[in-house]
N, C-alpha and C positions, 0 to 999 in steps of 0.2 A: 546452516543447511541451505542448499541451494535446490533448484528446480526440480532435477535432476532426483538430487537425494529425496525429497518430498514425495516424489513420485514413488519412487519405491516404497516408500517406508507407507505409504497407502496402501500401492498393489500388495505387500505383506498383509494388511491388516484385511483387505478385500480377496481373498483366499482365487475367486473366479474370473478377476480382472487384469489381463496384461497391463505391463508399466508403460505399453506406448498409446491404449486405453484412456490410462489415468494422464498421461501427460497431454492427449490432444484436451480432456474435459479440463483442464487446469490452463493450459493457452485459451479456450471459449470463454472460461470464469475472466480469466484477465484482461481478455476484451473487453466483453460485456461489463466490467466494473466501470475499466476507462474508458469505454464512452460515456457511460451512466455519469462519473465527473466531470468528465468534459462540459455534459450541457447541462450542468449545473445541479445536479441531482446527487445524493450519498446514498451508500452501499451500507444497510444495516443487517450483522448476522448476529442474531438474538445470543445471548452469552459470551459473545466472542470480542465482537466493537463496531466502530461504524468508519467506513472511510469516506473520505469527503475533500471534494478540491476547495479551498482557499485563497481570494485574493492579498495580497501581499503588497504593500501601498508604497508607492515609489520614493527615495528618499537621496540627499547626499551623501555620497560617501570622498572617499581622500584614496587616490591611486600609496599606494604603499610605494612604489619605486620614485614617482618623480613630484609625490607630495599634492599634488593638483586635483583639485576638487573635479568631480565628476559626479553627473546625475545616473544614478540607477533606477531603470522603470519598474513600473507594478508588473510585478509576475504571479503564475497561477499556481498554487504548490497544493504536494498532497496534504492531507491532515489524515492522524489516526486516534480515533477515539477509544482509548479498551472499555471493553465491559462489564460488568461486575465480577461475573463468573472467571472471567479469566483475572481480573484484578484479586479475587479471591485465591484463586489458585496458586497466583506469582508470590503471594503474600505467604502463604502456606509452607512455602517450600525451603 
């Protein structure tokens, strides 16, 4: 499911809501997430999970084509925590 589809499948369930409505409130959520991990902060929605940036510590790696070791730096990545609730639910099904 992408954006797009998300959006609809909301404005369905929200009987009074245009899908261009629900899609500006769904681009604000995705901001305000990532900034919130940007400076270092997680996004917890109770039952659902928590997301949260993670640093990722630099290491050697080996070029696949000409075999030569090369250093790769620490980068910052998402992380997703699920929930109970929803870890219940996937289990369920």
């Amino acid at each position: 499911m992408n954006k797009q589809e998300l959006a609809e499948k909301i404005a369905e369930k929200i009987s009074d809501t245009p899908k261009t409505k629900v899609l500006q409130i769904l681009e604000t959520m995705f901001e305000v997430m990532t900034e919130t991990m940007k400076s270092g902060g997680e996004v917890t929605i109770a039952g659902f999970g928590a997301f949260l940036a993670k640093m990722r510590k630099g290491r050697i790696g080996i070029n696949p084509q000409t075999k030569e070791k090369i250093e790769i730096p620490p980068v910052r990545t998402a992380k997703f925590k699920a929930g109970k609730t929803l870890k219940d639910a996937l289990r369920a099904s």
